[in-house]
C-alpha positions in Angstrom: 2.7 -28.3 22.2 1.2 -24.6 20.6 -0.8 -25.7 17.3 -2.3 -23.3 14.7 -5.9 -21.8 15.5 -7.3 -23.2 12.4 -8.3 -19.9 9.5 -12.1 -20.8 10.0 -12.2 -20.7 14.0 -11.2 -17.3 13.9 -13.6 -16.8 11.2 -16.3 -18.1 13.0 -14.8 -15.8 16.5 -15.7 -12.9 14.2 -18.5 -13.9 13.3 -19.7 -13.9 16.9 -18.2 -11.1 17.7 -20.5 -9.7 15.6 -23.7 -11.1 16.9 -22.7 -10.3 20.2 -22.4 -6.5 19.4 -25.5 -6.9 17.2 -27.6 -8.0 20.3 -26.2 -5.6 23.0 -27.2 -2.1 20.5 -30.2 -3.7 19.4 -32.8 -1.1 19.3 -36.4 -0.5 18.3 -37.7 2.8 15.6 -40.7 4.1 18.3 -39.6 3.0 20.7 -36.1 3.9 21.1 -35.0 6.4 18.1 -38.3 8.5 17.1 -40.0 8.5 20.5 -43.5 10.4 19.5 -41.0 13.5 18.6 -40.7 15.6 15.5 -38.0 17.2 13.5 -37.2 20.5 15.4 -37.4 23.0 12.1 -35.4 25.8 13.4 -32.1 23.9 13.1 -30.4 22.0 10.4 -30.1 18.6 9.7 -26.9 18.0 8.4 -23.6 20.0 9.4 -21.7 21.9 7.6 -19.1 19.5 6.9 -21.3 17.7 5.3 -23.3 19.7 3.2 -21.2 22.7 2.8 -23.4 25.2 3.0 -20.6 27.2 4.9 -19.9 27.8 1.2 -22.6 29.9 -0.2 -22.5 33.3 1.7 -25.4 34.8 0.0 -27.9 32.9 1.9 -29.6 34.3 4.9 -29.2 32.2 7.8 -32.9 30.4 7.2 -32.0 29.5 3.9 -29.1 28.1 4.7 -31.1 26.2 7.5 -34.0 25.3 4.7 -31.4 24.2 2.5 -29.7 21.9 5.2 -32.9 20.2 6.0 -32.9 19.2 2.0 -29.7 17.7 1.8 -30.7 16.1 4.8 -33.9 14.4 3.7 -32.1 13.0 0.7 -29.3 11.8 2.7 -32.0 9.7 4.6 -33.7 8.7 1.5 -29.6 7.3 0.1 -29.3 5.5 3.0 -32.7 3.8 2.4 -31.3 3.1 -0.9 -28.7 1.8 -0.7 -29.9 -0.3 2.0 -32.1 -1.8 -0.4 -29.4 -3.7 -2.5 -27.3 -4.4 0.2 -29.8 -6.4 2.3 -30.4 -8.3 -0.8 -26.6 -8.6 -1.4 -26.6 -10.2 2.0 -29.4 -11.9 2.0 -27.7 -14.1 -1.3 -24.1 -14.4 1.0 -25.9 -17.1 3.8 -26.2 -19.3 0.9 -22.8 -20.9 1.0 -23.0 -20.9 4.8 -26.7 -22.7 5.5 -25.8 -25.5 5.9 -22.2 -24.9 6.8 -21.2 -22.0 9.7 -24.5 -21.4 11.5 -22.6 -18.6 13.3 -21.8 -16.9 10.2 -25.4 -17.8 9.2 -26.6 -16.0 12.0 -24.3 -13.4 11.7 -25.3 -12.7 8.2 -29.1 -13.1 9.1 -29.2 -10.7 12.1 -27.4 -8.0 9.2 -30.2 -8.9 6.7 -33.0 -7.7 9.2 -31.2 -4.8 10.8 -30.6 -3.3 7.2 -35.0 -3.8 6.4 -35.0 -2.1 9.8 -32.5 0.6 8.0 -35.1 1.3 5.4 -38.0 1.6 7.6 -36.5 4.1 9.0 -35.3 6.1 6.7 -38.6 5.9 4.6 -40.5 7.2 7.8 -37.9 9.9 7.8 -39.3 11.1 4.5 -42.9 10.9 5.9 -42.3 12.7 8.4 -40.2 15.3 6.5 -43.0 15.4 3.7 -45.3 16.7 7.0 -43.6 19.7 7.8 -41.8 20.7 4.4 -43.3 22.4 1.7 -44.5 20.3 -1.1 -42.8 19.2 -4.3 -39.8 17.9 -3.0 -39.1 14.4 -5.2 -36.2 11.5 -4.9 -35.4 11.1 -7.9 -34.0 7.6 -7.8 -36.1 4.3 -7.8 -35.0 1.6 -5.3 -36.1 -1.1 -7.0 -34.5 -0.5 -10.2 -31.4 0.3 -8.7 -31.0 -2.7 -6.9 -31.3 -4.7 -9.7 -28.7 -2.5 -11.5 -26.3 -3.1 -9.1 -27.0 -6.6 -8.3 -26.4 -7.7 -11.7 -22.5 -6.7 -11.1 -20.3 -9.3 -9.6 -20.6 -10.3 -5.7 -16.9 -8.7 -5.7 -17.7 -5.3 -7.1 -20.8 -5.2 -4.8 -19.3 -6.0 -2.0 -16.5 -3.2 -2.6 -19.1 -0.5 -2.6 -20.8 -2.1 -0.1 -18.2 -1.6 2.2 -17.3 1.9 1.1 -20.6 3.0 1.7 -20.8 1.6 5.5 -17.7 3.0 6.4 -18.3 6.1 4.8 -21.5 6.1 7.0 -19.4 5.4 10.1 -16.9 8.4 9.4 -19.8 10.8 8.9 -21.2 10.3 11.7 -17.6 10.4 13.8 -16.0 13.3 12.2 -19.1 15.4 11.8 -22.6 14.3 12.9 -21.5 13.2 16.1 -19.9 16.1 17.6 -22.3 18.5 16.3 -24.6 20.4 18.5 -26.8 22.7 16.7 -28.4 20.2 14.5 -32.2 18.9 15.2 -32.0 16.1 17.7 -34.0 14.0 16.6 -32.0 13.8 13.0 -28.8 13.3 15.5 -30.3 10.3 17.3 -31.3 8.5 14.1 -27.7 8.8 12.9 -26.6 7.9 16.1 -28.6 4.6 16.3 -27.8 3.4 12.6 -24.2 4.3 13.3 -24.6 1.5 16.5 -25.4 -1.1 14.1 -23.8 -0.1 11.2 -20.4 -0.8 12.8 -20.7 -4.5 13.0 -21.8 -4.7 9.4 -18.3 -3.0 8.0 -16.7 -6.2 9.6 -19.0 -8.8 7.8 -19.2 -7.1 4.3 -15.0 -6.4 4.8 -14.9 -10.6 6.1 -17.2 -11.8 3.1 -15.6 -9.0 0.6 -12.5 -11.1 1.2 -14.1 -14.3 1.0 -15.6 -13.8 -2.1 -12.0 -12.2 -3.1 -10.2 -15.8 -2.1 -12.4 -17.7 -4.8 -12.0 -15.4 -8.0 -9.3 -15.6 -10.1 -7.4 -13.0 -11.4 -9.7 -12.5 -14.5 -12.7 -12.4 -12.2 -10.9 -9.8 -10.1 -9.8 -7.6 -12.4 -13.7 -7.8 -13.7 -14.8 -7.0 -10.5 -12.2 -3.7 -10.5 -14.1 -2.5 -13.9 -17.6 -3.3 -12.3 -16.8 -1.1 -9.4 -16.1 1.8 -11.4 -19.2 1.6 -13.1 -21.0 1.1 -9.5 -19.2 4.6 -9.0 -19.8 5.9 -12.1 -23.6 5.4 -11.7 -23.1 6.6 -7.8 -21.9 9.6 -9.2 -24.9 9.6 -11.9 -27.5 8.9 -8.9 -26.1 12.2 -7.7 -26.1 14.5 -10.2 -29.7 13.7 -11.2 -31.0 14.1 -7.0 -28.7 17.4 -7.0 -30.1 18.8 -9.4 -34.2 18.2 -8.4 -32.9 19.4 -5.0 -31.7 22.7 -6.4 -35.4 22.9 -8.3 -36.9 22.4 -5.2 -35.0 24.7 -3.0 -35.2 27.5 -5.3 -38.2 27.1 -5.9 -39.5 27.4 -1.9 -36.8 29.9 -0.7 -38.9 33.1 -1.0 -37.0 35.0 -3.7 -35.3 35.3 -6.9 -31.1 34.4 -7.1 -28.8 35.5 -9.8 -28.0 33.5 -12.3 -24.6 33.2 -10.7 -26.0 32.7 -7.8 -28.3 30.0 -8.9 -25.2 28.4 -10.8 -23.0 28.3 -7.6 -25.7 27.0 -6.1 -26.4 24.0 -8.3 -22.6 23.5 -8.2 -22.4 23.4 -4.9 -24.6 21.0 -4.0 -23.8 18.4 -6.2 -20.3 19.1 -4.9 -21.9 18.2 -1.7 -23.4 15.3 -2.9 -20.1 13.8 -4.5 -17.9 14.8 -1.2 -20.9 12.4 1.0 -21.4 9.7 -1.6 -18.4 9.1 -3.1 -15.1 11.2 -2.1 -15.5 10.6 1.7 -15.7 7.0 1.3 -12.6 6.7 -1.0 -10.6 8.7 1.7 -11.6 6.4 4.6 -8.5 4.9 5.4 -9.9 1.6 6.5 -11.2 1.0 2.9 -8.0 2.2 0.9 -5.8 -0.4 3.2 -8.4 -2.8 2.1 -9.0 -2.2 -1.4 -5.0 -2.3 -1.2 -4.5 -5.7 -0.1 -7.0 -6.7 -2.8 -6.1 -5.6 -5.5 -2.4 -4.9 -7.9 -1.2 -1.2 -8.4 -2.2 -1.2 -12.2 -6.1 -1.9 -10.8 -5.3 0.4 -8.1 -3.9 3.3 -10.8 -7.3 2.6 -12.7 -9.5 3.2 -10.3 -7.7 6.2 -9.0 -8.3 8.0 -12.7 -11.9 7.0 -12.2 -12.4 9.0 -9.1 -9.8 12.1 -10.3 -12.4 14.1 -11.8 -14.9 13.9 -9.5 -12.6 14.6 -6.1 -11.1 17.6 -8.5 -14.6 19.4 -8.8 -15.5 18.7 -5.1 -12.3 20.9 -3.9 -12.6 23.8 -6.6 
């Protein structure tokens, strides 16, 4: 007689799937990502699909390279961000499951420490950046107070963006960091070894996002819809405000004078490029629309869709 794997066995399958992965990629900063290297100046950091630079024809070709290695030391210093609420995020999830799941616990745990790992790397990034580009570049955000911002929304909401922004991680590195060949290696690698661990940690946030969804009810849901707009909202501030200070900087250091339509394509640019990583990309993933899908109605759905109209309209202008 067949009986009916019971919902928390497969759970806790998951779970270990997890831990299994998150012990067989399992890698060290020194030793196994920086390896006494430095960032290779003469190339860029970040492709093109990225930071579409392939969009402002009237820089030279080092410009465009100096201006790549920007976007890319900011899109080290998000990650370490972000990274910073989301441990905590996680962190709060193995409460339910201490004395409970010691699978999920581990699973959960093992995430917690690989994202502090996250930010150490990222913030030696920007060290090691600040060595060998010129002074008076600033990240405008602070960590700190972001994470408390955002960790005073509801675990639902969290959890959302959460999710959007490791699978947004995941495609960028696919679909463009990946395959590219003529940015700085050691940049590559980086993105290379967060992507290895980053992959596990889509399936737990998506596994507790959906937890956490079973125990609301609709009035707590819907909240949480409204609270993830304003995450995005304030995403979308985050990146104005950096945009902007990297525009000051790299005008600043390029070596000569723009237009003022130049300067103004510029600055419009760039935060295009800012929105299309941070927010538009990870809206577009497919895996997060089918999930955001199952868990929410089309009126929520309709709502958040207005939300992110504007700001997908000005990145393809």
């Amino acid at each position: 007689m067949l009986t009916a794997t019971r919902p928390e066995t497969l759970a806790t399958a998951r779970y270990a799937k997890c831990i299994e992965a998150s012990k067989r990629v399992r890698w060290e900063i020194e030793r196994d990502v920086i390896r006494g290297r430095r960032f290779d100046t003469g190339c860029k950091f970040l492709p093109d699909a990225l930071s579409m630079i392939d969009r402002l024809g009237f820089l030279t070709p080092d410009e465009a390279r100096f201006l790549s290695q920007i976007q890319g030391r900011t899109y080290a210093n998000m990650f370490a961000l972000v990274e910073r609420f989301i441990g905590a995020k996680v962190l709060e999830l193995t409460e339910p499951h201490r004395l409970g799941d010691q699978v999920a616990l581990e699973a959960l745990v093992r995430l917690t420490d690989e994202e502090i790992k996250h930010q150490a790397l990222f913030q030696q990034l920007d060290a090691m950046a600040a060595e060998q580009m010129p002074d008076g570049y600033r990240f405008v955000p602070r960590p700190n107070e972001v994470a408390q911002a955002v960790l005073a929304k509801s675990t639902w909401a969290v959890l959302a963006l959460t999710l959007d922004i490791e699978l947004f991680s995941l495609a960028h590195y696919r679909a463009s960091i990946g395959p590219e060949t003529a940015i700085c290696p050691l940049w590559k690698d980086v993105f290379l070894f967060h992507w290895k661990e980053e992959s596990q940690h889509a399936i737990l946030d998506e596994m507790e996002w959906r937890r956490e969804h079973a125990r609301l009810s609709e009035a707590e849901r819907d909240r949480g819809v409204d609270e993830l707009i304003e995450l995005v909202g304030a995403v979308d501030q985050t990146a104005q405000a950096q945009a902007a200070a990297d525009a000051d900087y790299f005008i600043a250091n390029a070596g000569r004078r723009f237009g003022t339509e130049q300067e103004a394509t510029l600055r419009d640019r760039l935060l295009a490029a800012y929105r299309w990583q941070y927010i538009v990309t990870g809206s577009r993933e497919p895996r997060f629309a089918q999930v955001l899908g199952e868990l929410t109605t089309p009126a929520q759905r309709r709502r958040i869709e207005q939300a992110l109209a504007p700001i997908a309209e000005e990145v393809v202008q």
